[in-house]
C-alpha positions as CSV (number, residue, x, y, z in Angstrom):
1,X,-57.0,80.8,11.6
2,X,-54.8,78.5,13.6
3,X,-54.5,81.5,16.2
4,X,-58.3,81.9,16.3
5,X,-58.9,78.0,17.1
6,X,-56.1,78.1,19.5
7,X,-58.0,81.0,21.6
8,X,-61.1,78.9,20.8
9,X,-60.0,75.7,22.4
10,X,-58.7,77.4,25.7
11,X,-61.9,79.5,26.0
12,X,-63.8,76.4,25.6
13,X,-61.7,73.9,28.0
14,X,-62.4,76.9,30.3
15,X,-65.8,76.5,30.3
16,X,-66.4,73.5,29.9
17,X,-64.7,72.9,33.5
18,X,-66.7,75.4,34.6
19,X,-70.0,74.0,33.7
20,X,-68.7,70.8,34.7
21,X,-67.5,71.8,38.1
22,X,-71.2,73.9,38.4
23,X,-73.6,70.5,37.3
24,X,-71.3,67.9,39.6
25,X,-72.0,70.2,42.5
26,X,-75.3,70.8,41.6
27,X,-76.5,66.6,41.5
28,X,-73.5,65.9,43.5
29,X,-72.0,63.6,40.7
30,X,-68.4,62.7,40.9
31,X,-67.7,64.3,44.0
32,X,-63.4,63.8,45.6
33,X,-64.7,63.7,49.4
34,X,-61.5,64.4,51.7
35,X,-60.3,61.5,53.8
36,X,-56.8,60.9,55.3
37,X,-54.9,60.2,52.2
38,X,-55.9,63.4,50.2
39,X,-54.1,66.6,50.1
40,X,-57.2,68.6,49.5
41,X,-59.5,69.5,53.0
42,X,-63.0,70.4,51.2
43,X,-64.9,67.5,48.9
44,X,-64.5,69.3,45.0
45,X,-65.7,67.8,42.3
46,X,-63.5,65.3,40.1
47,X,-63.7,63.8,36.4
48,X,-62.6,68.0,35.1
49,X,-60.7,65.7,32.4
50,X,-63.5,65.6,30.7
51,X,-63.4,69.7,29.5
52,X,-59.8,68.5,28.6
53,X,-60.3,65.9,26.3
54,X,-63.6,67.6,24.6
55,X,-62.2,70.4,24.0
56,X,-59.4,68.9,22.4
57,X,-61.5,67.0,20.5
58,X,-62.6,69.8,18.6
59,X,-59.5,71.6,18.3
60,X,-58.3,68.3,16.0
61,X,-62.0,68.7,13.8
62,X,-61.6,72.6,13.9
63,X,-58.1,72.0,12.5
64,X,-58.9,69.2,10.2
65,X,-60.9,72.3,8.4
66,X,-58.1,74.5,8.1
67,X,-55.0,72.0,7.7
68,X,-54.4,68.5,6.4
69,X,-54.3,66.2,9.3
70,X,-53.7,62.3,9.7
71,X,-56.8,61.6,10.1
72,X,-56.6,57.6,10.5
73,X,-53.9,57.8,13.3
74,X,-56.0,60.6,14.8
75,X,-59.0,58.3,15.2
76,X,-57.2,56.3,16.0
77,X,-56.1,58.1,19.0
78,X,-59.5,59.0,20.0
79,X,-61.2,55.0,19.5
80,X,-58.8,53.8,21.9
81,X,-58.9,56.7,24.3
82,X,-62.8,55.9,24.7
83,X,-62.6,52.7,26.7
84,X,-60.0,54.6,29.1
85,X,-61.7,57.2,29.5
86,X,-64.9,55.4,30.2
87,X,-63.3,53.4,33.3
88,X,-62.1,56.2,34.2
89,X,-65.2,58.4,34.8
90,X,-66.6,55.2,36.4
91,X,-63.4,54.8,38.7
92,X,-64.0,59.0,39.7
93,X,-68.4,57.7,39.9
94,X,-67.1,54.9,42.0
95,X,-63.7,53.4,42.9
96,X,-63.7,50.3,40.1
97,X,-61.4,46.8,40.5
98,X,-57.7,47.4,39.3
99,X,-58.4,44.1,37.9
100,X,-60.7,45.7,35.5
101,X,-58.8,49.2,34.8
102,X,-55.6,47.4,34.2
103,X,-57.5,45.1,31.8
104,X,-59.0,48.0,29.6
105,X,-55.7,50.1,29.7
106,X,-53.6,46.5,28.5
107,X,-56.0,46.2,25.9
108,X,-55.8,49.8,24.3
109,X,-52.2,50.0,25.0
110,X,-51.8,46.5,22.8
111,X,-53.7,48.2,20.2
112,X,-51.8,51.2,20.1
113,X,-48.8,49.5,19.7
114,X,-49.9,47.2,17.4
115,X,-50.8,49.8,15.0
116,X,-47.4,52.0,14.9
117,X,-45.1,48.6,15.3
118,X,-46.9,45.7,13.9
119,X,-49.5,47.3,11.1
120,X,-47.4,47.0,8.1
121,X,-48.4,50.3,6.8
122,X,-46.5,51.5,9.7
123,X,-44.1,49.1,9.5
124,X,-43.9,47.3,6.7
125,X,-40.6,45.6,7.1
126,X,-41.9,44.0,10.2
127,X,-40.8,40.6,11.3
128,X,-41.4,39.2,14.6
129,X,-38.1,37.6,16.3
130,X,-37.2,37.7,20.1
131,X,-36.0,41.2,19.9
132,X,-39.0,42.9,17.9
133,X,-41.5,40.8,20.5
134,X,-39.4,42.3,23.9
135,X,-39.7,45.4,21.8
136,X,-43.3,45.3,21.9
137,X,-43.9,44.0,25.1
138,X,-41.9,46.6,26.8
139,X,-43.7,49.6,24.6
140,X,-47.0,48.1,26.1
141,X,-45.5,47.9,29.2
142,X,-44.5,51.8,28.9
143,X,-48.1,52.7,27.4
144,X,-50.1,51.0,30.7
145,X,-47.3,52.3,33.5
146,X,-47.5,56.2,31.3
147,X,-51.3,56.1,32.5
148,X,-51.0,55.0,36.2
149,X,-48.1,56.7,36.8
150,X,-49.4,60.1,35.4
151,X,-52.6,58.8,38.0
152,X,-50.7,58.6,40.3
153,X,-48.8,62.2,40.1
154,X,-52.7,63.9,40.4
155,X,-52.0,64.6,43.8
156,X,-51.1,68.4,43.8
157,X,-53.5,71.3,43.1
158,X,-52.3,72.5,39.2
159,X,-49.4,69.9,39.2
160,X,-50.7,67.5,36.4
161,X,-52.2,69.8,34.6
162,X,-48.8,71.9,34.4
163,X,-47.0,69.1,33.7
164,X,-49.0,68.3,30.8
165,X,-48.9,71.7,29.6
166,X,-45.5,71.6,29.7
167,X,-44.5,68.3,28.2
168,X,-47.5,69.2,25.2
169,X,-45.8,72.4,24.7
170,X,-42.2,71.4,24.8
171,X,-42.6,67.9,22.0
172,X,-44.7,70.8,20.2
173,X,-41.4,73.0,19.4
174,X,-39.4,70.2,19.2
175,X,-41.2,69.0,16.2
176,X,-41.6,71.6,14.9
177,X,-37.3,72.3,15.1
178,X,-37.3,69.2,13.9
179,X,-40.4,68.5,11.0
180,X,-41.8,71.8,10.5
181,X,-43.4,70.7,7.6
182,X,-45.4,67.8,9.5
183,X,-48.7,68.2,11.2
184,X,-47.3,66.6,15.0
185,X,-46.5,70.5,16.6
186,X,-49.7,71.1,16.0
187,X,-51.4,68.2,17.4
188,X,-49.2,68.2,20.2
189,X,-50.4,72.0,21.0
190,X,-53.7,71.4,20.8
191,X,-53.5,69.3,24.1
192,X,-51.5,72.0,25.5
193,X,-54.1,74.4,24.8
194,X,-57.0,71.8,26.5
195,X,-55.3,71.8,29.6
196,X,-54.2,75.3,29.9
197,X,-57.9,76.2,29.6
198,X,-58.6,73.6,32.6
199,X,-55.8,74.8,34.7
200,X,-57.6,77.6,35.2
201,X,-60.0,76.4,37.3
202,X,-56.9,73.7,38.8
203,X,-55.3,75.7,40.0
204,X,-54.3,76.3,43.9
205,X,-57.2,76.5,45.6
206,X,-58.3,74.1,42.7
207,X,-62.4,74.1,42.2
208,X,-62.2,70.9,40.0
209,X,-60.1,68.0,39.9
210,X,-59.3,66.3,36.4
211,X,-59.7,63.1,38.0
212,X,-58.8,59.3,36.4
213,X,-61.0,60.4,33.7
214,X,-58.3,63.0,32.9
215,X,-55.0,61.5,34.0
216,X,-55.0,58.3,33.3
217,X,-56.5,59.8,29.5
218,X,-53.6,62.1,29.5
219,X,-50.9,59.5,30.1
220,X,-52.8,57.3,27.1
221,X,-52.4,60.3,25.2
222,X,-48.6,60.8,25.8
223,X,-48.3,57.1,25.0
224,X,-49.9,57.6,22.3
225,X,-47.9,60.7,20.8
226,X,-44.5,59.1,21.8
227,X,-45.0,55.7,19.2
228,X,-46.8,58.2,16.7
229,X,-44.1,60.8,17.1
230,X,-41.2,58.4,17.2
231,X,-42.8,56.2,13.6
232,X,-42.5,59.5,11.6
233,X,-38.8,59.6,13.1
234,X,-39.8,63.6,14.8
235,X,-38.6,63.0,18.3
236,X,-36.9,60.3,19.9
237,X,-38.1,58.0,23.0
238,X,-35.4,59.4,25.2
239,X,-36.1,62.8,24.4
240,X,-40.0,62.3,25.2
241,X,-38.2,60.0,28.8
242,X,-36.3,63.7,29.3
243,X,-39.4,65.9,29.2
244,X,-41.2,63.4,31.4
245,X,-38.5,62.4,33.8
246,X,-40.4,64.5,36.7
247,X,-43.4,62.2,36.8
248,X,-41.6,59.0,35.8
249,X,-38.7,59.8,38.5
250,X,-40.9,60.3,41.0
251,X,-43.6,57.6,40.7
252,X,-40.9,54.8,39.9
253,X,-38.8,55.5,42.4
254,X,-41.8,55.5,44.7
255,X,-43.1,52.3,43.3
256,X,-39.9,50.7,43.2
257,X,-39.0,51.6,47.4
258,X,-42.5,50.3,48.5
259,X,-42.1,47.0,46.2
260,X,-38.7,46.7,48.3
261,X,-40.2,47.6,51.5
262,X,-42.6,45.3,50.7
263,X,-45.7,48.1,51.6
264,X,-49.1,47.0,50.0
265,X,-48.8,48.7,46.2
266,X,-52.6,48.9,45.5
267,X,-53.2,51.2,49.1
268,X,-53.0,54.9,48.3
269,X,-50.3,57.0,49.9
270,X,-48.8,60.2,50.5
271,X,-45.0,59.3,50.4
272,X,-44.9,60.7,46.5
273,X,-42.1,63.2,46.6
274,X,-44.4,66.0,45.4
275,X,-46.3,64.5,48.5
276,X,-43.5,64.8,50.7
277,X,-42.6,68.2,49.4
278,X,-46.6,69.5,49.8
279,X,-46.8,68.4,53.1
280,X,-43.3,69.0,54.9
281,X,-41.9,71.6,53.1
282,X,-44.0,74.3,50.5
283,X,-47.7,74.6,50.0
284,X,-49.1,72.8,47.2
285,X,-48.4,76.4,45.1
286,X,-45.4,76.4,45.7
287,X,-43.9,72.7,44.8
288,X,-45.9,73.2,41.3
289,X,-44.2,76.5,41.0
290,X,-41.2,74.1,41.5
291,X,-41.9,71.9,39.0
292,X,-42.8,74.5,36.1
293,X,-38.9,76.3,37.2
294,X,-36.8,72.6,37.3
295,X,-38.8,71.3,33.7
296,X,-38.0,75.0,31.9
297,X,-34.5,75.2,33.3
298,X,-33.0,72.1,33.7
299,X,-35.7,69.5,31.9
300,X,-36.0,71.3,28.7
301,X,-32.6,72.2,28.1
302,X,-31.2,68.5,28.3
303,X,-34.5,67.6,26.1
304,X,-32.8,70.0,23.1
305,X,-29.2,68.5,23.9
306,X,-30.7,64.7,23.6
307,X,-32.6,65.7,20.3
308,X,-29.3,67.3,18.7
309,X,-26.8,65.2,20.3
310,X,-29.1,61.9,19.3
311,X,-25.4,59.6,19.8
312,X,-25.4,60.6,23.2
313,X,-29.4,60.3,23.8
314,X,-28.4,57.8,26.5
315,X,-26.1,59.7,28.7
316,X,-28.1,62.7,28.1
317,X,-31.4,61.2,29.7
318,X,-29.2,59.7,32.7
319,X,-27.6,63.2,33.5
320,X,-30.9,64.2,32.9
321,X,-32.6,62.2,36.2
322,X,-29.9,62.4,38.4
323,X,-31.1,64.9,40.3
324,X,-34.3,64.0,40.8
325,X,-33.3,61.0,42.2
326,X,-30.8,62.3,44.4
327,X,-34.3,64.4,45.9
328,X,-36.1,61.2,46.2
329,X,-33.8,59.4,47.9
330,X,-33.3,62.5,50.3
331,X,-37.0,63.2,50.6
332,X,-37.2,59.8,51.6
333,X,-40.0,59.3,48.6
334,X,-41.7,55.5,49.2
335,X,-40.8,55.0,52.9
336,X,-43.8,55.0,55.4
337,X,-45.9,58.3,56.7
């Protein structure tokens, strides 16, 4: 059964970006026009997230028929997803305030965090000192900077949507190494399912985009799964930083040279290093070919040492970036065009 809704869920994400991609061009809704910050050269339809996060939808109900799930953490999930979503698909209908985007994301980021670390039947030994409160603060500080940063990376034909297979696929097996008696592999597959359908159709030359509607969802969604994953004690935060570290590498780094250079944060850019890479060096193919060869030899192997070795969980996740920083910094990832 679970085999049957896995090929269910990928046929579905397929075409669902499909029909998607057909009905945007059709009443020209939520079209990406080229301009001189994009990487593509023809306007393609945006907001593909949407086939993502439906059809992931109802791979959780389909399995909620044929498995126990948590279903009160998994609505969870999906209430405070809406409101992200939503701004979103109006940011891909028409570019919205960051005021206003930041304000939704804070505010389902607060709740999320307020349910796995505050709710006492989460945490039911909860007491709020100065620790437990810089605690918080910094995992709602993660949760909002997950979704723009994963925004941000949606630059490269097939590069988030790899990415998110990979890191969906990856936690999957690690939980289930770890609690193969829990539910969390299979949630985490699901996803990996959604976007694998999507890719599809994402792929270089892509003929949809996922759009804010599906990256910034998708970084609320890892958010999400790291605090979930981490309250039922399944896989540690530095394991989940590991299997990230492309995207976070790459978009703090980048964030972090232009604050210093003091270049206008809010203006888009192409000084990512999968920008730089793209542009100077391989086609867009090519550097997410890249990606998908570092995160299964050199990612996913220190994301198995960090969950065995869990004393060493620090060192591991340093080791771990090093080289991706040492590419930045050569690439010359933040610095002007």
């Amino acid at each position: 059964m679970i085999l049957t809704l896995a090929i269910i869920t990928i046929l579905l994400s397929y075409i669902l970006s499909i029909s998607f991609e057909l009905l945007f061009k059709k009443f020209q809704w939520f079209i990406d026009a080229p301009n001189s910050r994009s990487s593509h050269l023809l306007p393609t339809p945006s907001a593909g997230g949407l086939a993502i996060i439906f059809s992931y939808a109802i791979f959780i109900i389909g399995l909620s028929f044929i498995n126990t799930i948590d279903k009160t953490s998994l609505g969870i999930l999906f209430i405070l997803l809406l409101p992200v979503m939503l701004v979103g698909l109006l940011d891909d209908h028409k570019e919205t305030k960051i005021s206003l985007r930041l304000i939704i994301q804070f505010i389902s980021a607060s709740f999320l965090i307020y349910y796995f670390q505050i709710n006492t039947n989460w945490a039911p030994d909860f007491t709020f000192t100065q620790s437990s409160f810089l605690i918080i603060f910094l995992s709602v500080v993660l949760s909002v900077w997950l979704m723009n940063l994963y925004n941000f990376m949606d630059g490269v034909d097939g590069y988030a949507g790899s990415q998110a297979i990979f890191v969906f696929s990856a936690s999957a097996l690690l939980a289930y190494l770890n609690k193969p008696e829990e539910n969390m592999h299979l949630y985490l597959i699901g996803f990996s399912l959604a976007s694998l359908g999507f890719l599809f159709r994402n792929w270089q030359p892509a003929k949809i985009f996922m759009g804010d509607t599906g990256s910034v969802s998708i970084g609320f969604i890892i958010a999400f799964f790291i605090f979930f994953s981490a309250s039922e004690s399944i896989i540690s935060i530095y394991t989940w930083l590991i299997l990230l570290s492309v995207f976070i590498s790459d978009a703090t780094y980048t964030l972090f040279v232009r604050a210093v250079t003091k270049k206008n944060l809010t203006k888009p850019h192409l000084t990512h290093g999968f920008h730089l890479l793209s542009k100077n060096k391989k086609p867009q193919v090519n550097v997410a070919k890249y990606m998908i060869f570092f995160n299964i030899f050199w990612v996913l192997p220190f994301a198995f040492i960090s969950n065995v070795f869990i004393d060493f969980h620090i060192l591991v996740t340093i080791v771990a970036y090093l080289p991706l920083l040492f590419l930045l910094l050569k690439l010359g990832a933040g610095l002007e065009d």
